[in-house]
VMD Tcl script that builds the backbone (N, CA, C; Angstrom):
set m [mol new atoms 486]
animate dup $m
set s [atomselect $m all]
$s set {name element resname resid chain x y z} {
  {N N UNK 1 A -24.181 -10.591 -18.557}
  {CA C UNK 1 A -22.862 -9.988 -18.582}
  {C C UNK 1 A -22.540 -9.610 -20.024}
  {N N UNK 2 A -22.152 -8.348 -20.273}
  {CA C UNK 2 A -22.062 -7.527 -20.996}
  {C C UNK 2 A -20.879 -8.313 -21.853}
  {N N UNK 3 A -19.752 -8.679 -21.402}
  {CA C UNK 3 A -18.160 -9.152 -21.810}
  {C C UNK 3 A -18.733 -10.705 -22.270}
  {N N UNK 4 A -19.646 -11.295 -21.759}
  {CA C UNK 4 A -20.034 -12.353 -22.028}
  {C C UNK 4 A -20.266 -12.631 -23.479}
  {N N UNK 5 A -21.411 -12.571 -23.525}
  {CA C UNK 5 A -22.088 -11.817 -25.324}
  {C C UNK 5 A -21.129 -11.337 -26.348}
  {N N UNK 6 A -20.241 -10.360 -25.852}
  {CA C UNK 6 A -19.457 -9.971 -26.372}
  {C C UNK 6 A -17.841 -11.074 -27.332}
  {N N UNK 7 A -17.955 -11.563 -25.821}
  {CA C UNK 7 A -16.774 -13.013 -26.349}
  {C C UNK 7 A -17.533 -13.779 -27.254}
  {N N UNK 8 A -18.371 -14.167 -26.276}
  {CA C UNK 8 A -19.284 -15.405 -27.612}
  {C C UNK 8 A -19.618 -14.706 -29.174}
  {N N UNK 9 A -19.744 -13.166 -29.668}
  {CA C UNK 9 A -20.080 -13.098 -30.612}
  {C C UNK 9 A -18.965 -12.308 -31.594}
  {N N UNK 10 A -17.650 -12.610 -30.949}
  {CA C UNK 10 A -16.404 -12.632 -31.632}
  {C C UNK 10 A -15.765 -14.046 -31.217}
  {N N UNK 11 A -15.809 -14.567 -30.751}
  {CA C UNK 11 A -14.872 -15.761 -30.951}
  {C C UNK 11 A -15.287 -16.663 -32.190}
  {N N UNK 12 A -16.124 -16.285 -32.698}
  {CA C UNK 12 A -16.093 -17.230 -34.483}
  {C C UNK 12 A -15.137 -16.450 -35.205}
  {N N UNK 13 A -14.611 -14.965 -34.894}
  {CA C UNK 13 A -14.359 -14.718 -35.691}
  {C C UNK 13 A -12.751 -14.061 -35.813}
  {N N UNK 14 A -12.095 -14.662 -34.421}
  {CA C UNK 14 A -11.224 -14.503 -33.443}
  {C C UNK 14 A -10.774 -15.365 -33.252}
  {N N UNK 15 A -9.518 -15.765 -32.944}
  {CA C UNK 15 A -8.941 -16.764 -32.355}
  {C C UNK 15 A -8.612 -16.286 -30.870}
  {N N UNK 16 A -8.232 -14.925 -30.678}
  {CA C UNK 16 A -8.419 -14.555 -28.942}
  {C C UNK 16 A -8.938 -13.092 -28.935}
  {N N UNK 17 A -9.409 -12.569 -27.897}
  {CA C UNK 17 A -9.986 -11.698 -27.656}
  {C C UNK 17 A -9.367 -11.041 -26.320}
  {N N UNK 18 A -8.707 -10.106 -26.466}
  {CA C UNK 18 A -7.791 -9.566 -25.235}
  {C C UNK 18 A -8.658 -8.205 -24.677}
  {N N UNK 19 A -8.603 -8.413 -23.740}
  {CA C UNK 19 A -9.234 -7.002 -23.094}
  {C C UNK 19 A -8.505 -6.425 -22.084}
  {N N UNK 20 A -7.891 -5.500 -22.196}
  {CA C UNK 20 A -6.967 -4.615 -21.484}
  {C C UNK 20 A -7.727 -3.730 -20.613}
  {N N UNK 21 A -8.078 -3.960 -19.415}
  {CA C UNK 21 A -8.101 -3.147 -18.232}
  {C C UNK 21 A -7.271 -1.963 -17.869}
  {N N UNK 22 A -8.262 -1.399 -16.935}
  {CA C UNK 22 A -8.071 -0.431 -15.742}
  {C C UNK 22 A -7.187 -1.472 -14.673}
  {N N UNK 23 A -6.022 -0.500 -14.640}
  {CA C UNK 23 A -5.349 -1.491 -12.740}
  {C C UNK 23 A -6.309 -1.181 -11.955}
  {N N UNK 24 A -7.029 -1.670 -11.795}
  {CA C UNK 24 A -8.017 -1.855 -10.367}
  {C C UNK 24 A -8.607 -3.239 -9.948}
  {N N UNK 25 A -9.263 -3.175 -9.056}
  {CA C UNK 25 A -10.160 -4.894 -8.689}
  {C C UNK 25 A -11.430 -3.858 -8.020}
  {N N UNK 26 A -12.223 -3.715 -9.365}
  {CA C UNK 26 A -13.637 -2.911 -9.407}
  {C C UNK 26 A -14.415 -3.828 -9.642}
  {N N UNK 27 A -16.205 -3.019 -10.184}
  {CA C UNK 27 A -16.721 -4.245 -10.717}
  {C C UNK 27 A -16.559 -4.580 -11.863}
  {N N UNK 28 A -16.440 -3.127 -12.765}
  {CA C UNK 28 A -15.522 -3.542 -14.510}
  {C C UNK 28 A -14.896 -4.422 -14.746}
  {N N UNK 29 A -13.682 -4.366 -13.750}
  {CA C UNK 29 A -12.768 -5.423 -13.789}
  {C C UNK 29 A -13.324 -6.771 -13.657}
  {N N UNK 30 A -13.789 -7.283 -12.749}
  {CA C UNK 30 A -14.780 -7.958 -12.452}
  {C C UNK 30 A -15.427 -8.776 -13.590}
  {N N UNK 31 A -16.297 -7.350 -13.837}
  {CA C UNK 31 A -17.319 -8.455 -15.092}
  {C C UNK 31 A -16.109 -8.578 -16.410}
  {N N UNK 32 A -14.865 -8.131 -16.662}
  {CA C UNK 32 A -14.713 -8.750 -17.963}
  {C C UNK 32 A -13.813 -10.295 -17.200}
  {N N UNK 33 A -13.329 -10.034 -15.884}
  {CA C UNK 33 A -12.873 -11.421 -15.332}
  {C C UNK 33 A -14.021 -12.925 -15.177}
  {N N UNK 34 A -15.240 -12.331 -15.459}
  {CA C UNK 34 A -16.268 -13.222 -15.587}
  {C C UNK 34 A -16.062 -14.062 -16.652}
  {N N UNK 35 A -15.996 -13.005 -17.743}
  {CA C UNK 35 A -16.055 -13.664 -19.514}
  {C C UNK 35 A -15.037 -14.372 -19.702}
  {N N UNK 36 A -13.779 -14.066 -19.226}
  {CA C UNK 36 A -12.473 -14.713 -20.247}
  {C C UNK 36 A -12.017 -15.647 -18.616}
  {N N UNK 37 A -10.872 -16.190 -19.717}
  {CA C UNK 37 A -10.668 -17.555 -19.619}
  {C C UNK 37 A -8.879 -16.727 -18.849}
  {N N UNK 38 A -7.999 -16.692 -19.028}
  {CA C UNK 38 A -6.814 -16.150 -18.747}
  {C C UNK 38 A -6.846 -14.923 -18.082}
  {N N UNK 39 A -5.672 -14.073 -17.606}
  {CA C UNK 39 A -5.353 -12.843 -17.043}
  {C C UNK 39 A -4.275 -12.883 -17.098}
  {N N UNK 40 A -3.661 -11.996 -17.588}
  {CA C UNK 40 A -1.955 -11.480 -17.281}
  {C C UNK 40 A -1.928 -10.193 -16.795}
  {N N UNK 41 A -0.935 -10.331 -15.591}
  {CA C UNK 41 A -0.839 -9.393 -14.655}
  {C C UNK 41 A 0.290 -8.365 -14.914}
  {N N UNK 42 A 0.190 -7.008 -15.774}
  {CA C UNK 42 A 1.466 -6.753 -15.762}
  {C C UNK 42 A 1.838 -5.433 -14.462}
  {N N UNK 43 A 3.278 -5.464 -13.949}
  {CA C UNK 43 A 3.594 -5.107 -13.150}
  {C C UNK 43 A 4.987 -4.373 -13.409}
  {N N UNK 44 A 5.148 -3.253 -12.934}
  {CA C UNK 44 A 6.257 -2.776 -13.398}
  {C C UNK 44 A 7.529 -2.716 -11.430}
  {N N UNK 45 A 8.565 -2.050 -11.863}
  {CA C UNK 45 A 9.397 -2.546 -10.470}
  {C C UNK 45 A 9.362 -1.581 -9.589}
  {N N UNK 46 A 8.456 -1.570 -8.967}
  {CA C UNK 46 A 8.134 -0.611 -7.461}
  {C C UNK 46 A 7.057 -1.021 -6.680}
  {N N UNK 47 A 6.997 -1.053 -5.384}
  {CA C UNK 47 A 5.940 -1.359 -4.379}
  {C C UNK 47 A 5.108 -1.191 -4.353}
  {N N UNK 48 A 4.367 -0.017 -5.224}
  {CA C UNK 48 A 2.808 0.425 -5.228}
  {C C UNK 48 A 2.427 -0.891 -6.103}
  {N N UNK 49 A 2.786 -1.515 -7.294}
  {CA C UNK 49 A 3.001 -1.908 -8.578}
  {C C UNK 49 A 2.668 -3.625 -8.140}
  {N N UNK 50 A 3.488 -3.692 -7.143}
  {CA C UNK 50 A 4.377 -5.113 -6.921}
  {C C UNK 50 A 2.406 -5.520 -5.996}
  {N N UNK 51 A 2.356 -4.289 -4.964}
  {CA C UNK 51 A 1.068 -4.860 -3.968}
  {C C UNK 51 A -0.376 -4.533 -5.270}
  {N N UNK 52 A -0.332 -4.018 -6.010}
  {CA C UNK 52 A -1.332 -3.914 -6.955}
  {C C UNK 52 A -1.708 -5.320 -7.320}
  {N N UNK 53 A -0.771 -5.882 -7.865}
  {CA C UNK 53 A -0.387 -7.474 -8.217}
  {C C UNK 53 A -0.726 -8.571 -7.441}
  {N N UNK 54 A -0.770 -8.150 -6.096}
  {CA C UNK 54 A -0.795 -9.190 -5.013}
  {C C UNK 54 A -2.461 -9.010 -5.114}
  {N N UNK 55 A -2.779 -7.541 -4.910}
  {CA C UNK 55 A -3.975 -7.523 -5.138}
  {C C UNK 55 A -5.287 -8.321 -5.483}
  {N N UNK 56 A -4.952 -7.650 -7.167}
  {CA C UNK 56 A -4.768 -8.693 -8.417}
  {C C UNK 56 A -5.149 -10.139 -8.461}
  {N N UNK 57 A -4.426 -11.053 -7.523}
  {CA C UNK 57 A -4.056 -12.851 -7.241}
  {C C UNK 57 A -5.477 -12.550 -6.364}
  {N N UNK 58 A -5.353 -12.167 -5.178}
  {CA C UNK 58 A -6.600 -12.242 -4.575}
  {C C UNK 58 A -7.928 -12.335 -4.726}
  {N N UNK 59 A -8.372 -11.045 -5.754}
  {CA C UNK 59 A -9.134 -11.020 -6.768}
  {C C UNK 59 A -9.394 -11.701 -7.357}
  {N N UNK 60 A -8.519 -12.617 -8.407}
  {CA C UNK 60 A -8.701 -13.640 -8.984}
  {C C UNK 60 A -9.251 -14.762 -8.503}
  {N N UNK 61 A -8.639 -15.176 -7.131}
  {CA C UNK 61 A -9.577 -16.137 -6.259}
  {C C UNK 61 A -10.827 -15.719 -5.918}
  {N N UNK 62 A -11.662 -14.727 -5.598}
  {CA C UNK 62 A -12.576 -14.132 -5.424}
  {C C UNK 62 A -13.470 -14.799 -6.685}
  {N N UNK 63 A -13.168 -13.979 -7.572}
  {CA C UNK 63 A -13.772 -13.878 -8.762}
  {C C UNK 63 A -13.785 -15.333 -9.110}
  {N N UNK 64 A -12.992 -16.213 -8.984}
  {CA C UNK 64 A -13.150 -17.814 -9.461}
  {C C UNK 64 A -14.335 -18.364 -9.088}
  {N N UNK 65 A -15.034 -17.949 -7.793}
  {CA C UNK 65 A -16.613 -18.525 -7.706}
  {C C UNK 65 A -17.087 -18.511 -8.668}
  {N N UNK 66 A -17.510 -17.287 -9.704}
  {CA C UNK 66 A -18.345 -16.923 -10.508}
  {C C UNK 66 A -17.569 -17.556 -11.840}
  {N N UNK 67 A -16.522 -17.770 -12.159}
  {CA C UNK 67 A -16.039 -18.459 -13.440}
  {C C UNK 67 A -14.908 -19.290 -12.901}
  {N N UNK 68 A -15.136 -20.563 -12.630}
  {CA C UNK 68 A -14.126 -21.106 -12.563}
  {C C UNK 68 A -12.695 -21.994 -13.662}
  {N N UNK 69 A -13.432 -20.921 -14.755}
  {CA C UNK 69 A -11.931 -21.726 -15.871}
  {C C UNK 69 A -11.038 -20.897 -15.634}
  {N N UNK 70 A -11.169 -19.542 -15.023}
  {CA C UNK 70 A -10.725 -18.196 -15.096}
  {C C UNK 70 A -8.882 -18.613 -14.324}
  {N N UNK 71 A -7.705 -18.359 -15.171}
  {CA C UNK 71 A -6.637 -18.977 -14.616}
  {C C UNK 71 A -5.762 -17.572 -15.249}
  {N N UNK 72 A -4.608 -17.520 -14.466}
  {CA C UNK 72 A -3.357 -16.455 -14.040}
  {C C UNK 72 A -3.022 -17.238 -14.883}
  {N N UNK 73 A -2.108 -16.667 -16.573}
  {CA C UNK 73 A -1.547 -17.331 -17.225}
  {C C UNK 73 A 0.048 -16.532 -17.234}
  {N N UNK 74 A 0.016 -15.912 -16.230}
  {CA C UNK 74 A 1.193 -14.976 -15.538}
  {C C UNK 74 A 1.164 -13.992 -15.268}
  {N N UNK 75 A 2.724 -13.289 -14.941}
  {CA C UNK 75 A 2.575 -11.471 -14.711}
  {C C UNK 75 A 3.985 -11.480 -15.668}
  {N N UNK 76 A 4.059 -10.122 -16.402}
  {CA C UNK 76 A 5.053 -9.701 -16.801}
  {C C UNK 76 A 5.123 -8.179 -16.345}
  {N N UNK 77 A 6.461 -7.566 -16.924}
  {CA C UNK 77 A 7.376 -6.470 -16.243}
  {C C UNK 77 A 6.631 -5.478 -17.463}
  {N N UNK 78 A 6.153 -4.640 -17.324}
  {CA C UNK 78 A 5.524 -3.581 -18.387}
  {C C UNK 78 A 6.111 -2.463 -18.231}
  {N N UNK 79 A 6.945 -1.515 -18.658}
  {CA C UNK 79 A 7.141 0.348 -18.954}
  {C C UNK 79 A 7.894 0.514 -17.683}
  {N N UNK 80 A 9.385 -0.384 -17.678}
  {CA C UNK 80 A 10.087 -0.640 -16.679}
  {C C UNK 80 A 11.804 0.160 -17.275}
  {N N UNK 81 A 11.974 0.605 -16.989}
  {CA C UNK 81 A 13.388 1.017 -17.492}
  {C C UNK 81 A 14.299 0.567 -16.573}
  {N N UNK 82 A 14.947 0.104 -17.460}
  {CA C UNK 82 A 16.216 -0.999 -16.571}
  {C C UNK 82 A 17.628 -0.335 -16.572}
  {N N UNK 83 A 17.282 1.193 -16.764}
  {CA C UNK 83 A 18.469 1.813 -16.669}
  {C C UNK 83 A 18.637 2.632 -14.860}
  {N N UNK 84 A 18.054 1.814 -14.155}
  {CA C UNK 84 A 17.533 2.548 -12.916}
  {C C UNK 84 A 17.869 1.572 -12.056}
  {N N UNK 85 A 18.168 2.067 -10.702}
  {CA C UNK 85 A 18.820 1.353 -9.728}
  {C C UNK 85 A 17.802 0.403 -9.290}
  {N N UNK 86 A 16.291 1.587 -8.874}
  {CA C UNK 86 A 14.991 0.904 -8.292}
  {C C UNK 86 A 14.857 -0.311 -9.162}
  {N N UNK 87 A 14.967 -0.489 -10.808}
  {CA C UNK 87 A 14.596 -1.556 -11.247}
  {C C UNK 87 A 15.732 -2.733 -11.195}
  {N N UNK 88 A 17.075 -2.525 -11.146}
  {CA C UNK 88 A 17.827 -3.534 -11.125}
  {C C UNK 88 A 17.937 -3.642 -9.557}
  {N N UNK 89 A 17.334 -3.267 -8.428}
  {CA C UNK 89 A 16.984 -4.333 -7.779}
  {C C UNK 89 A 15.489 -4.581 -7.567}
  {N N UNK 90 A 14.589 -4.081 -7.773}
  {CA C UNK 90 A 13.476 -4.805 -7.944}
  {C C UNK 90 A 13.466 -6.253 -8.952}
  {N N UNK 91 A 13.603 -6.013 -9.588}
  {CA C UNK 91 A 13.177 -7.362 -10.976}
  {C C UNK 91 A 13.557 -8.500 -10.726}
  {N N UNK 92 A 15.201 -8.601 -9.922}
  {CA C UNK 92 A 15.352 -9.790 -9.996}
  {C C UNK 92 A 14.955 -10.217 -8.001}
  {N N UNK 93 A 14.664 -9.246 -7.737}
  {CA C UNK 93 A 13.776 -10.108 -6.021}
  {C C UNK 93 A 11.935 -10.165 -6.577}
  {N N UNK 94 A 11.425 -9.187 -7.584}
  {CA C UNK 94 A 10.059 -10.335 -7.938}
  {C C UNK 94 A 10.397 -11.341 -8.334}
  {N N UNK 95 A 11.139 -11.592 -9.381}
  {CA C UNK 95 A 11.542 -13.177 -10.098}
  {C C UNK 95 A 11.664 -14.128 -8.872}
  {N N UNK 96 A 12.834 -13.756 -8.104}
  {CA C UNK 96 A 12.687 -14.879 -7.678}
  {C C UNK 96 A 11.636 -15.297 -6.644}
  {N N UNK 97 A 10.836 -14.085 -6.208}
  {CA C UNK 97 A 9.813 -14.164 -4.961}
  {C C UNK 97 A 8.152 -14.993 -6.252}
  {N N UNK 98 A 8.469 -14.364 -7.463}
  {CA C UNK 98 A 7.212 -15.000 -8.087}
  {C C UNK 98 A 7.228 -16.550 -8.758}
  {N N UNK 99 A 8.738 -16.773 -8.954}
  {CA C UNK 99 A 9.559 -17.645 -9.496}
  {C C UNK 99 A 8.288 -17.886 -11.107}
  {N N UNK 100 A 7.665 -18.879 -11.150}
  {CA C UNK 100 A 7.389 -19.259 -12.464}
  {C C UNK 100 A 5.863 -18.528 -12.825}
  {N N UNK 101 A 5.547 -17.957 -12.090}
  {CA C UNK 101 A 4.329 -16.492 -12.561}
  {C C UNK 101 A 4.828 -15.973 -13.497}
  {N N UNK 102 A 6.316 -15.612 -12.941}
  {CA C UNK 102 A 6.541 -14.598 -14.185}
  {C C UNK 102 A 7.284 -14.761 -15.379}
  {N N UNK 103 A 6.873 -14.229 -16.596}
  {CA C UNK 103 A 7.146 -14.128 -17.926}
  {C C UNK 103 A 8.612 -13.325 -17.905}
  {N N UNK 104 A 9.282 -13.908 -19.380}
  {CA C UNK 104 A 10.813 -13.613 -19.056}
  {C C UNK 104 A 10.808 -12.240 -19.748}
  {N N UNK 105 A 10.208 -11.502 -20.687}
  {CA C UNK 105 A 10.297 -10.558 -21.416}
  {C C UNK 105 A 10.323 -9.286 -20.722}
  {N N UNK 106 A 10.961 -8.272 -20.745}
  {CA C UNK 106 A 10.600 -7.074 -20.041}
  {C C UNK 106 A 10.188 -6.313 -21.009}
  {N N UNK 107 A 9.121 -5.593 -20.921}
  {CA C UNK 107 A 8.529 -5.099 -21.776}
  {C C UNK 107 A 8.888 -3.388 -21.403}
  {N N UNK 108 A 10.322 -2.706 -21.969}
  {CA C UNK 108 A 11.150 -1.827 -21.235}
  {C C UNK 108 A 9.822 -0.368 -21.659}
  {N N UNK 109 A 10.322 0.676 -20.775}
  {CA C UNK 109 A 9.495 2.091 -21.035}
  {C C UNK 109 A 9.650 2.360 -22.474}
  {N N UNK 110 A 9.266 3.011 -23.287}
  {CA C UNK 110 A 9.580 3.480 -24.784}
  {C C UNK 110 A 8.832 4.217 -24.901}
  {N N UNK 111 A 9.547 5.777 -25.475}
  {CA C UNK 111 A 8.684 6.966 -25.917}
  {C C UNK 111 A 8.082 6.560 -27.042}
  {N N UNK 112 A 8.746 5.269 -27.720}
  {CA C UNK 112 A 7.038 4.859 -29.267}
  {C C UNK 112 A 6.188 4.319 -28.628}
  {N N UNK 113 A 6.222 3.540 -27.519}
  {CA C UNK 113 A 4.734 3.376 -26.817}
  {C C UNK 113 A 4.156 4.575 -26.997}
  {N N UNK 114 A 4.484 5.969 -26.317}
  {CA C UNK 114 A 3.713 6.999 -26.142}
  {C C UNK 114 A 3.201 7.506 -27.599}
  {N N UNK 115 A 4.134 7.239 -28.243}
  {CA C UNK 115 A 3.833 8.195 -29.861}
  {C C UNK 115 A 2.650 7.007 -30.519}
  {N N UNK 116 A 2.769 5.907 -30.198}
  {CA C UNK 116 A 2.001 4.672 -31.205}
  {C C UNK 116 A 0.389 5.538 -30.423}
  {N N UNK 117 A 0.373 5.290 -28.667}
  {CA C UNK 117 A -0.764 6.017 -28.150}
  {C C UNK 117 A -1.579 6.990 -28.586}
  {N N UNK 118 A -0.409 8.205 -28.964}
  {CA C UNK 118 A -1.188 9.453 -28.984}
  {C C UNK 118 A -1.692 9.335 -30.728}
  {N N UNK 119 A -1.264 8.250 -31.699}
  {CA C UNK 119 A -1.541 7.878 -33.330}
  {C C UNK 119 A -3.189 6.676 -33.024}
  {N N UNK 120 A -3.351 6.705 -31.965}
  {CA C UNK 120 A -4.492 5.697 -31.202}
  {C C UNK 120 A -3.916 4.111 -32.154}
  {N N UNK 121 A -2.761 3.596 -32.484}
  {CA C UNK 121 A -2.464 2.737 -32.702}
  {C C UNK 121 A -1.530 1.552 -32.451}
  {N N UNK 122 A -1.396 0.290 -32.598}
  {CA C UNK 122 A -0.376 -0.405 -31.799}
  {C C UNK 122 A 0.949 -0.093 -32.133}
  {N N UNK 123 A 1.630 -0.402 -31.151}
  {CA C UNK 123 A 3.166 0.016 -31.486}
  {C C UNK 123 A 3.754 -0.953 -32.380}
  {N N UNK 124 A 3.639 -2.150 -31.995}
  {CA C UNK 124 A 3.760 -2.677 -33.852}
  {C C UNK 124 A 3.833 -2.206 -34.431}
  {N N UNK 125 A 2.607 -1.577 -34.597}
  {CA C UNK 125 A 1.792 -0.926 -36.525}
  {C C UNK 125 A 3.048 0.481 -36.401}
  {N N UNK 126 A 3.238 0.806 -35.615}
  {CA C UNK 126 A 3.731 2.459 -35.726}
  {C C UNK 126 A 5.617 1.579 -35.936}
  {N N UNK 127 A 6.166 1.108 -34.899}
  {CA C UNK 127 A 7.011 0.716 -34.770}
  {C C UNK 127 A 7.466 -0.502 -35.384}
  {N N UNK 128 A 7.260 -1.314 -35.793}
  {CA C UNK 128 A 7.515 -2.349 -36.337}
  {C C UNK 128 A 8.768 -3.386 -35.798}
  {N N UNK 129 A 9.923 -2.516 -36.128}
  {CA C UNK 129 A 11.604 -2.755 -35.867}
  {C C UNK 129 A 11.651 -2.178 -34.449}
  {N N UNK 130 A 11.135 -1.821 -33.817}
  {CA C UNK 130 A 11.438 -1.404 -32.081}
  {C C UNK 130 A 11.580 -2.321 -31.201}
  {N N UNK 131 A 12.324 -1.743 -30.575}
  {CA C UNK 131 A 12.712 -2.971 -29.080}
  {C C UNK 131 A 11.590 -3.045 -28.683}
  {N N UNK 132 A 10.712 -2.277 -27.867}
  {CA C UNK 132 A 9.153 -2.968 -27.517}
  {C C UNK 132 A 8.393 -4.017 -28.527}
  {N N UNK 133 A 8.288 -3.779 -29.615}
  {CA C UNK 133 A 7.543 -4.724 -30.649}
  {C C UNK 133 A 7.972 -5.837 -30.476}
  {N N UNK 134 A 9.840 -6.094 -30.237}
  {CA C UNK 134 A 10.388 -7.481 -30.356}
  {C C UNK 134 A 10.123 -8.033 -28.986}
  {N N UNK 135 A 10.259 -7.300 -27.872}
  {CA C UNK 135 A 10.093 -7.549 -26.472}
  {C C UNK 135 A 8.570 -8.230 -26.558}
  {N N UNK 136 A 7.323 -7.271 -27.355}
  {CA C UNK 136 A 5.956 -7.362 -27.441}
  {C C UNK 136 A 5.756 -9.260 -27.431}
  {N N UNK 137 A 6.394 -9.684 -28.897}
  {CA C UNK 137 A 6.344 -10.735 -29.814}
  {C C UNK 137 A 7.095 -11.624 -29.018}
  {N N UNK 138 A 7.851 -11.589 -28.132}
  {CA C UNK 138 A 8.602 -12.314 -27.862}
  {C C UNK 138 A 7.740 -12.651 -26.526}
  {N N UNK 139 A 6.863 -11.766 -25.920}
  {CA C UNK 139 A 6.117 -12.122 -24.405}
  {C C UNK 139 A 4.873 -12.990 -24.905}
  {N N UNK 140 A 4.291 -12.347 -26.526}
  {CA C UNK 140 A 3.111 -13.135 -27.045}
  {C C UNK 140 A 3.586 -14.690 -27.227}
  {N N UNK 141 A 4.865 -14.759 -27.328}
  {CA C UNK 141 A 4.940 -16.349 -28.275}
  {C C UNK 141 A 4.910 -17.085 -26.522}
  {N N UNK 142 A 5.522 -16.677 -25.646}
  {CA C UNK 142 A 6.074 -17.148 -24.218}
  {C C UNK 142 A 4.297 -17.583 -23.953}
  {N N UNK 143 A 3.309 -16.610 -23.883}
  {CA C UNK 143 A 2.011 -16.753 -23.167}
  {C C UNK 143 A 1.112 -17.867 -23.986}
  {N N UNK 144 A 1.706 -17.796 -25.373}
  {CA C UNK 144 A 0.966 -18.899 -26.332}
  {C C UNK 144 A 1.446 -20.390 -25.747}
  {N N UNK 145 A 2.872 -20.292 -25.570}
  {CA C UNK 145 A 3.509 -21.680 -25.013}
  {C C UNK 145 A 2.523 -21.710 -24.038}
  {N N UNK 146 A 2.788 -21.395 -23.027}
  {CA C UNK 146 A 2.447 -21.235 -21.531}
  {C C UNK 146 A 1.031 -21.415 -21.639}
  {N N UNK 147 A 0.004 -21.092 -22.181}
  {CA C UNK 147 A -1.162 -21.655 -22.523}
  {C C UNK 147 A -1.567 -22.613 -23.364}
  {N N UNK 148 A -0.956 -23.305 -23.827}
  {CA C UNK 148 A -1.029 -24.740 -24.445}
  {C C UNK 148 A -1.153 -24.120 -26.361}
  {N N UNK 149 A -1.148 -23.088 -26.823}
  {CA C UNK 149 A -1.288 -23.053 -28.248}
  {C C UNK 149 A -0.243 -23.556 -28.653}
  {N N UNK 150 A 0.128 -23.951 -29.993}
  {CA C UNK 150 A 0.659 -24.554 -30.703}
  {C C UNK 150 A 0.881 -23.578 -32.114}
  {N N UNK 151 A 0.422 -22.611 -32.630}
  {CA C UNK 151 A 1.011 -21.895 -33.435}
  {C C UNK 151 A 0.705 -20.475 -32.840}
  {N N UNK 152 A 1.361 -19.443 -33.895}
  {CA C UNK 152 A 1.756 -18.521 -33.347}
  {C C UNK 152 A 0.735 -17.557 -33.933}
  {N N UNK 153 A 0.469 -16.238 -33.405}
  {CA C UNK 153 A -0.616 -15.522 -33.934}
  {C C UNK 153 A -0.066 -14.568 -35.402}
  {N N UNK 154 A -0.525 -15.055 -36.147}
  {CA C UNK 154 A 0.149 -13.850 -37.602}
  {C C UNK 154 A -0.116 -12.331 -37.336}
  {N N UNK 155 A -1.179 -12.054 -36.729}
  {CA C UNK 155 A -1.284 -10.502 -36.781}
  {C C UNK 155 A -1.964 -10.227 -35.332}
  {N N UNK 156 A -1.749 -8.641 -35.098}
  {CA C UNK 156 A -2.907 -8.543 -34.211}
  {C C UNK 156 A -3.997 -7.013 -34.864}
  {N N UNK 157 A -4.922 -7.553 -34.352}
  {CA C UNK 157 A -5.648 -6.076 -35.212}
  {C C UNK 157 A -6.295 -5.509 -33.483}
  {N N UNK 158 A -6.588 -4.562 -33.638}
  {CA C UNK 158 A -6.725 -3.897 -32.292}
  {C C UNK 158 A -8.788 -3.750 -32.303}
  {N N UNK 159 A -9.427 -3.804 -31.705}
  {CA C UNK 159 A -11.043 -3.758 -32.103}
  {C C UNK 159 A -11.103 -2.974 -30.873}
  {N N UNK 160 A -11.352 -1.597 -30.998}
  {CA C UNK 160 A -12.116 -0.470 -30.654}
  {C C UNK 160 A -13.685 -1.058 -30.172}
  {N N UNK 161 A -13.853 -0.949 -28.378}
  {CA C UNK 161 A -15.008 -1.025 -28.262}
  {C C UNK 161 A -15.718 0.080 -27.474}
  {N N UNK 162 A -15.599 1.277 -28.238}
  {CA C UNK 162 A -15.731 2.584 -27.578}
  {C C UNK 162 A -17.484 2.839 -28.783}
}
mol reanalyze $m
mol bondsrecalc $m
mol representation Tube
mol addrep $m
């Protein structure tokens, strides 16, 4: 396994190694669910979104034969605008239907997401002072709790594996 090798020959030099997927349950998906240890599910507030997710959980049991440390360290709300009817009632019937899956941060839509994208860089780096960045930092510190770390990550650098 390709993701395998890959973890093992950055984690000396890493403290985590995030790999951001395709929404699908392929075999891609698959083999990097082999390598790592966590998954966060993000989901935004509509039904295609919500059964993607359910998906998702299924998958994960699947895939646990082949790695069993492999654990849901939640789902959060991703490129959700909460200025919308669909989302103020979606959000709070996942919450309470997911109750402690889910992460409290909404990580709202933002045209600097799109602009950090099309600069091929994180919105951090582009944005710094933006509501997504603080929303960002504020879902990272929640998933660090929630996974047993104890300090907080100083930076993130992004590693291009194209």
């Amino acid at each position: 396994n390709a993701y395998k090798l890959i973890v093992h020959e950055l984690s000396t030099h890493y403290d985590f190694i995030i790999f951001d997927t395709k929404p699908a349950v392929d075999d891609d998906v698959k083999q990097v669910m082999l390598a790592t240890q966590w998954v966060m599910i993000p989901t935004d507030a509509a039904d295609d979104s919500i059964d993607g997710a359910r998906n998702t959980l299924k998958f994960i049991k699947a895939i646990r034969r082949g790695n069993p440390d492999l654990a849901v360290a939640g789902a959060f709300f991703n490129a959700v605008n909460m200025r919308t009817s669909v989302a103020h009632d979606y959000v709070p019937q996942i919450r309470e239907a997911w109750g402690p899956l889910m992460f409290e941060p909404i990580i709202p839509y933002s045209q600097d997401a799109k602009k950090a994208e099309g600069y091929h860089a994180p919105v951090s780096e582009k944005y710094p002072n933006g509501k997504i960045t603080r929303n960002f930092s504020k879902l990272v510190e929640e998933v660090l709790n929630r996974i047993g770390q104890e300090r907080p990550v100083p930076s993130v650098r992004p590693l291009s594996l194209r």
